[in-house]
Phi, psi and omega in degrees: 000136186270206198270130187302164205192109185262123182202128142342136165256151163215029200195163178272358175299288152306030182276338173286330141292342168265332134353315154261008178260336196278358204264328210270322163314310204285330158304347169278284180273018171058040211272133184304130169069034210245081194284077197290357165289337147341292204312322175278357171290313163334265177343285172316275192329303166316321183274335172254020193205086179271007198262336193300306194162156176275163107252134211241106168275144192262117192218119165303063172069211196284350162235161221275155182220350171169150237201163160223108178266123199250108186267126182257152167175153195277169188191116175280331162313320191244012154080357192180203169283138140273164148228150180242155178264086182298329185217130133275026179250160208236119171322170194262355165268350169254035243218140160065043157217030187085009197291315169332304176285319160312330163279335185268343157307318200265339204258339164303321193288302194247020174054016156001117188035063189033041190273147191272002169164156186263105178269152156200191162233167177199139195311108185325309167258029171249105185278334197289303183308311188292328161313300164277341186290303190277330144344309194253023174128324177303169193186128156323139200238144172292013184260159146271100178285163174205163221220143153207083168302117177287136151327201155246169173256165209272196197263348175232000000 
């Protein structure tokens, strides 16, 4: 593996790879109810709305190895913008040589849409991520996240 390359997408050339990687998470983390014909909408809705959220691609000279989706949102707690990392994998052939810790070390450096601070989640039973997460600092929230999924609205 050459030297990792952290980059903004700002284009549709790679979306057919991060689509499989995003696929390649949510199989890995099983995630329930998780409706992946969405995902390109994601992508499009980032690329046309950069003020909205990112994708930070992980890239080996030209090829893609692992992506990150960075979601902004204001916090009164915390006094300002966050940003959350909403999406974090790295392929799996490209695994155990640090990239994880480097994009979020590099992601502390340079604040992306001026956050006061980084949120993200992670899988109760995933120790390697909980591991590294707290190495560079996160710290468990006495919260609970929780979900409520809108219909869509209807026709009348």
């Amino acid at each position: 593996m050459g030297e990792i390359g952290f980059t903004t997408m700002t284009d549709e050339r790679y979306a057919e790879g991060v689509l499989d990687l995003m696929w390649g998470l949510h199989d890995e983390d099983g995630s329930a109810g998780v409706d992946a014909g969405r995902f390109p909408a994601t992508i499009r809705h980032v690329l046309d709305h950069p003020e909205r959220g990112r994708v930070v691609l992980f890239l080996d000279g030209e090829a893609l190895v692992g992506y990150a989706l960075l979601i902004p949102y204001w916090s009164n707690e915390f006094g300002g913008p966050l940003v959350f990392v909403d999406e974090l994998y790295v392929a799996p052939a490209a695994r155990g040589v640090g990239l994880g810790r480097r994009f979020l070390e590099r992601l502390a450096v340079e604040r992306p849409f001026d956050a006061v601070a980084a949120l993200l989640e992670v899988g109760r039973s995933n120790a390697r991520a909980r591991r590294l997460y707290e190495s560079l600092g996160f710290r468990e929230r006495s919260y609970a996240t929780m979900a409520l999924r809108f219909e869509p609205p209807g026709d009348g």
